[in-house]
Every structure is written in structure tokens, then in C-alpha cells.
RODO-2510 file (C-alpha; in nm, 4 decimals, decimal comma):
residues 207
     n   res          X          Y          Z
     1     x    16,8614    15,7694    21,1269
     2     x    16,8662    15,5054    21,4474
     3     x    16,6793    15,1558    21,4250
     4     x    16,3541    15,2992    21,5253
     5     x    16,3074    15,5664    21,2185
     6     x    16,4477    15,2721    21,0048
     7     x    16,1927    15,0009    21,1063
     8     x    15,9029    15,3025    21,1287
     9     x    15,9520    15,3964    20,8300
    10     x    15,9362    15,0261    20,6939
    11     x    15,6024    14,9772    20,9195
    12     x    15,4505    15,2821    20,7212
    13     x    15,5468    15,1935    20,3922
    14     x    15,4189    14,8389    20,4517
    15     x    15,0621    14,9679    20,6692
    16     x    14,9727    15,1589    20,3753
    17     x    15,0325    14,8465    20,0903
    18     x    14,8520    14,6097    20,3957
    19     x    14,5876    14,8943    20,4949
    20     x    14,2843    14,7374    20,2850
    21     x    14,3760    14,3386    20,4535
    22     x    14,3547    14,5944    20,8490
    23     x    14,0791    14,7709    20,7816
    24     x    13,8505    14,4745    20,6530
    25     x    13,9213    14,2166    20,9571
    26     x    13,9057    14,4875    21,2170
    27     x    13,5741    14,5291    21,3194
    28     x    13,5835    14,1148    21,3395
    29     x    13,8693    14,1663    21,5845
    30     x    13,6739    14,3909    21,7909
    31     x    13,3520    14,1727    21,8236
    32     x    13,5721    13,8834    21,9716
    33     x    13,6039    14,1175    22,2792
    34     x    13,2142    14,1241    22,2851
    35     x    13,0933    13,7587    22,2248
    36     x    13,3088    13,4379    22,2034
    37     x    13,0964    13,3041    21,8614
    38     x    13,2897    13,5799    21,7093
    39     x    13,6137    13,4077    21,7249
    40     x    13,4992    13,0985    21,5747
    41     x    13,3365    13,2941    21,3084
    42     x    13,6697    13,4819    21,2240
    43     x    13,8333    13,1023    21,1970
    44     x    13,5653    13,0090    20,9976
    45     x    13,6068    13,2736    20,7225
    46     x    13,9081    13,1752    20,4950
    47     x    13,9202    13,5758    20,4106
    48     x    13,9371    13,7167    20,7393
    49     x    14,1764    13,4460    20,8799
    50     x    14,4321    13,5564    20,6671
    51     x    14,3682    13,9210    20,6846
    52     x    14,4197    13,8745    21,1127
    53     x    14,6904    13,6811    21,0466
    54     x    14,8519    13,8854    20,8139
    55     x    14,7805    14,1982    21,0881
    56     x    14,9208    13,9758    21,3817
    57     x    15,2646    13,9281    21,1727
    58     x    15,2749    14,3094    21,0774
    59     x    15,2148    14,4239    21,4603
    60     x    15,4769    14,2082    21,5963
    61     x    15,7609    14,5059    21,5066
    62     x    15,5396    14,8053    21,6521
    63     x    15,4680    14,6246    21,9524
    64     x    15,8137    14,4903    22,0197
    65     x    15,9150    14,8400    21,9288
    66     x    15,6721    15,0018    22,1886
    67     x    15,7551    14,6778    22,4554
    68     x    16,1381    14,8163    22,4417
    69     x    16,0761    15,1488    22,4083
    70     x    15,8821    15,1971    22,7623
    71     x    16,0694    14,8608    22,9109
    72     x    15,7376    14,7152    22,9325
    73     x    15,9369    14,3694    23,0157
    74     x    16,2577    14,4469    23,2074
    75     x    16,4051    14,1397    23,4479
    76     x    16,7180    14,1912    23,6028
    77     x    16,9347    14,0433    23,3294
    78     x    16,8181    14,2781    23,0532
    79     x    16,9303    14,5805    23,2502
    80     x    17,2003    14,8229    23,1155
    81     x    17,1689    14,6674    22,7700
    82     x    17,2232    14,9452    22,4590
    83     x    16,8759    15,0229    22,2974
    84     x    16,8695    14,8075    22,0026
    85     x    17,0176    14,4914    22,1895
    86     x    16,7191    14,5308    22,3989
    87     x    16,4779    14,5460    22,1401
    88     x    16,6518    14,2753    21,9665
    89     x    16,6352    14,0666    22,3144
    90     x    16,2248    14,1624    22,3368
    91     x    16,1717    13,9975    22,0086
    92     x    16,3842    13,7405    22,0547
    93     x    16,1742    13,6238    22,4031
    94     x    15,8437    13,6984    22,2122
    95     x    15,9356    13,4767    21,9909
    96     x    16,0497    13,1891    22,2441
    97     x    15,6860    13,2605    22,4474
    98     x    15,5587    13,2007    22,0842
    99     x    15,7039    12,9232    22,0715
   100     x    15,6628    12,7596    22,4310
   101     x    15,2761    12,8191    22,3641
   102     x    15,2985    12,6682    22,0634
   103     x    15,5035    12,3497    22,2128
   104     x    15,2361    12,2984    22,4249
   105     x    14,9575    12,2347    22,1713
   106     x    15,1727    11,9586    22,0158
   107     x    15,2391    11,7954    22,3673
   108     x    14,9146    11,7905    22,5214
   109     x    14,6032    11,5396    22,4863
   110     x    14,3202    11,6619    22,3225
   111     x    14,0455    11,3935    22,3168
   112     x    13,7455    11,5338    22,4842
   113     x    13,8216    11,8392    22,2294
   114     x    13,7432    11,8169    21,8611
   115     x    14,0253    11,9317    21,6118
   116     x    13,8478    12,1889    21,5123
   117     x    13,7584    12,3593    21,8355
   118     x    14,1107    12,3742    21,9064
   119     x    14,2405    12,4740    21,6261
   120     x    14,0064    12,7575    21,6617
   121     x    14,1060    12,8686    22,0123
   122     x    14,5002    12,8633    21,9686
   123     x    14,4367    13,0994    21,6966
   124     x    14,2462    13,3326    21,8558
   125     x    14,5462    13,4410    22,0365
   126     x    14,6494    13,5877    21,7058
   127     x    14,3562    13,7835    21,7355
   128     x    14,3426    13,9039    22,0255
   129     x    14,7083    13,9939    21,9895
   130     x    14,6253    14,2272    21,7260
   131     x    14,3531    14,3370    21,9743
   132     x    14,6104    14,4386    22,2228
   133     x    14,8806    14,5807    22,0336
   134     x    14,6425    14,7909    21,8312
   135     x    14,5194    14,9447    22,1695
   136     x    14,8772    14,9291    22,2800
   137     x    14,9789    15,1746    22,0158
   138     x    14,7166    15,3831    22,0147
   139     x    14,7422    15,4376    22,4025
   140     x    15,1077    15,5009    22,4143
   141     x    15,0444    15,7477    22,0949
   142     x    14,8104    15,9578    22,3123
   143     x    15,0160    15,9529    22,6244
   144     x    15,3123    16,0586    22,4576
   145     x    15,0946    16,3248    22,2076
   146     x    14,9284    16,4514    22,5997
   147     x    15,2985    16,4737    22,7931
   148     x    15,2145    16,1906    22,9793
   149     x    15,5579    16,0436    23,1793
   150     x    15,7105    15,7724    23,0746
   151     x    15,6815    15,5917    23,3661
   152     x    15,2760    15,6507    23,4201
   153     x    15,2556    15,5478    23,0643
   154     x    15,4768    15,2378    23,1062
   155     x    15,1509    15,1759    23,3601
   156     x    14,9158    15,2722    23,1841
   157     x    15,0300    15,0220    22,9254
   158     x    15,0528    14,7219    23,1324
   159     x    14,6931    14,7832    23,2477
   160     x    14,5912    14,7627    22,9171
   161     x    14,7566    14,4261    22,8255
   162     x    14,6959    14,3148    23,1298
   163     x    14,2637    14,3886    23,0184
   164     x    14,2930    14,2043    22,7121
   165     x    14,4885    13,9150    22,8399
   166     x    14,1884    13,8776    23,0396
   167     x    13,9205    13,8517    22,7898
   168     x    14,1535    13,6337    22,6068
   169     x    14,1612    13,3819    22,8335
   170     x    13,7976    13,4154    22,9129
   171     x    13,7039    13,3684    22,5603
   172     x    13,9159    13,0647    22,5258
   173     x    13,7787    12,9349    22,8079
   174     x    13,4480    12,9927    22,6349
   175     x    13,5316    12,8180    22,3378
   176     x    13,6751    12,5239    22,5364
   177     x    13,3826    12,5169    22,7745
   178     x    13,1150    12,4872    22,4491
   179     x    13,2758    12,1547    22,3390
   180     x    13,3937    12,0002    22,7135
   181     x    13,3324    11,9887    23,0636
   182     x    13,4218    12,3038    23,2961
   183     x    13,7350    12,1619    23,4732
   184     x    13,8819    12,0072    23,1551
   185     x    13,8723    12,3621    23,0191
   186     x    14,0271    12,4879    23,2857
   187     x    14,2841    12,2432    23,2721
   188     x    14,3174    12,3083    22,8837
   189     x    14,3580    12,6936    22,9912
   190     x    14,5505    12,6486    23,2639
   191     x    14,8169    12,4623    23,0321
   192     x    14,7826    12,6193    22,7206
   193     x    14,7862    12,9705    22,8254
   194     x    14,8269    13,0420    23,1904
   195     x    15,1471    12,8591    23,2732
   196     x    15,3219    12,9884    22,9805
   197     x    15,2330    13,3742    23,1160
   198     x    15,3279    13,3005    23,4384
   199     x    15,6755    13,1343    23,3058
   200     x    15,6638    13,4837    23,1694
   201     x    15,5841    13,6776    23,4564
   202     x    15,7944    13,4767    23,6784
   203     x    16,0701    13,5611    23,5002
   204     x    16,0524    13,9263    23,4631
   205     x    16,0299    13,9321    23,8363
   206     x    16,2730    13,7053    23,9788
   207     x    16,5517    13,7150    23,7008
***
């Protein structure tokens, strides 16, 4: 058995012990694509804070997984690597983007934005994480169940993170924009979220 039956094997063993924490925060997760109150009411539940957060560390593997599998990120410099250094390599720089968002919350200024609000907007990315790996799954589950190519789904896949990175940063604009003024949100989104995906961007297409 390779990596990949090791680690899905794991991810089913563990989905079915975590399946009661999914299935209760879900529909939560959902409504954050659908009104930006959501989110703060998902931070504001104790319960369903730790059931998304517990989903956002168990969909970090599957996604990482699916990310390697149909080279969802491939610069240059990752070319011609064996299979599992590449998935180790696609973890490894989801963790460093992790990490370079969360660098930036510690570095900025934050006066014209309570703690709280904040707080409750650099989380949401855990949400909306789960959001987009959930749908990540599921759509490279029915391409590969319907014959779709690789290469379409590889696409097809992109589109869809590409969707939900979109309503992220709308609703975190949102959630800015209720407690400031409209260009300090913007510069709050701008730094918080947008530079960090371009860095990430940038590099996939220029390295």
C-alpha cells in the first residue's frame, strides 16, 4: 500500500470517530456563504467553533492530498519531484501560507478594529477553508467517478477555489466594513488576505 491508501485509510478511520463534530457545524459552514452575520455567529458559539476547527485540521490531509494529486499548485521548482515529496512539499507551503497569514495579524495595527471583530474574521478563514475543501473533494470525487480528464478536472478544481476564495474575502470585507470605514477595510483585506494569495500566486507562476 503507497502513502495515499495509508493516509486514506487513516482519514476514514478518523471521519467516522469525528463524523458527529462534521455533521453538526456543517450547515453553519454553509450559511457563511449566504450572509456574513453567520460567521460571527459560528465565532460566537463555543460548540461550533471547535467543531469547524476541529473539521479545518482534519481536511488539511484530503485537501493537500487532492492539491498533489491533480498538481493543483505546480511552479517550476516542484517539477519532476517523486509523488510523495510533492505532497510532502504541498503541505509543507500550506503550512508556510498558514503561517505568513498568520504573521500578518501579529504585525499589523488594529485600532479602528475591536479585538473581537478581528478575531472573528481571521477565523473565518478556517471556515471557509472547510467550505472549499469540502466542495473540493466532492468535485474531484465526481469528476473522477464521471471519467472526467485529469487535466479538465485540475480546472474544474481551480474554478472552484478560486469561487470560494471570493466570498471569503467578500465576507471578511463585510465583517471589517460593519466595525470601520470602507478603505480601512480594504486596506485590512488587502494586507491580511490578498497579498499573502498573490505571494502565492506569484509564485506558482514565475518560480
Amino acid at each position: 500500500m503507497d502513502y495515499t491508501g495509508i493516509i486514506s485509510a487513516v482519514l476514514v478511520i478518523a471521519g467516522i470517530l469525528l463524523v458527529r463534530n462534521i455533521t453538526n457545524v456543517l450547515p453553519s459552514l454553509f450559511a457563511c456563504l449566504l450572509r456574513w452575520k453567520e460567521c460571527l455567529n459560528l465565532e460566537n458559539s463555543m460548540r461550533l467553533a471547535i467543531d469547524r476547527n476541529i473539521f479545518a485540521v482534519y481536511m488539511i490531509l484530503p485537501f493537500c492530498l487532492t492539491a498533489s494529486g491533480y498538481r493543483l499548485y505546480s511552479p517550476d521548482f516542484l517539477s519532476g519531484l517523486p509523488p510523495f515529496t510533492y505532497f510532502a512539499c504541498i503541505c509543507g507551503i500550506f503550512a508556510g501560507f498558514d503561517l505568513l497569514r498568520f504573521l500578518s495579524t501579529r504585525l499589523i495595527r488594529r485600532p479602528k478594529v475591536g479585538e473581537k471583530t478581528f478575531r472573528a474574521a481571521f477565523r473565518t478563514s478556517a471556515s471557509f477553508f472547510c467550505i472549499m475543501a469540502s466542495i473540493v473533494l466532492a468535485a474531484s470525487g465526481i469528476c473522477s467517478f464521471s471519467g472526467v480528464s485529469p487535466d479538465i478536472t485540475r480546472k474544474i478544481l481551480l474554478y472552484c477555489i478560486l469561487a470560494v476564495y471570493l466570498v471569503f474575502l467578500f465576507r471578511k470585507f463585510q465583517i471589517f466594513k460593519n466595525t470601520c470605514s470602507f478603505f480601512t477595510a480594504f486596506l485590512y483585506l488587502c494586507v491580511l488576505e490578498i497579498l499573502p494569495g498573490g505571494a502565492l500566486v506569484l509564485t506558482a507562476v514565475f518560480l
